[in-house]
Steps between C-alpha positions, in 0.01 A plus 500: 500500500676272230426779227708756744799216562514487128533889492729507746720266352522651173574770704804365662630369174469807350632759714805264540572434219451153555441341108588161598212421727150471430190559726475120546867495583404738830358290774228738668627353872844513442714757635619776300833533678808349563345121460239498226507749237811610639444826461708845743453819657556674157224293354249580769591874483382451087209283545363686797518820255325287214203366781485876575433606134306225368267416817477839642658321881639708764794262624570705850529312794770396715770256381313220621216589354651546157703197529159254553308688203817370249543175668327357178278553189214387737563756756546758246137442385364454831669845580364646170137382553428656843663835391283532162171368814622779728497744171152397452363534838 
């Protein structure tokens, strides 16, 4: 699970152009938004189309849903690992 935080992080800085921050800079329980990384709606809408293309994830579900699944790097790659088990099955 660490190796997929670390993905997911160089994800994050990545797609948002984040160049300042490094992977060890992103704590994996912290929240992404508003406290935390900080980050907004616009920055969800371009890291849940980055997750899409680089992890193959479907991110449907209702708001709620959604919201959990971004609450932090962990969640991310908690949310990540039982899609790619459900793939599998």
């Amino acid at each position: 699970m660490k190796a997929l935080e670390e993905d997911i992080k160089e994800l994050i800085i990545a797609s948002l152009s984040l160049e300042d921050l490094s992977p060890a800079d992103i704590d994996a329980q912290a929240p992404l938004f508003v406290e935390g990384l900080g980050l907004d709606s616009i920055d969800a809408l371009e890291l849940g189309l980055a997750l899409q293309k680089r992890f193959g994830v479907k991110l449907d579900g209702d708001k709620e849903a959604v919201r959990a699944r971004f609450a932090s790097v962990s969640a991310l790659a908690a949310f990540i690992a039982a899609q790619r088990s459900e793939a599998a099955a």
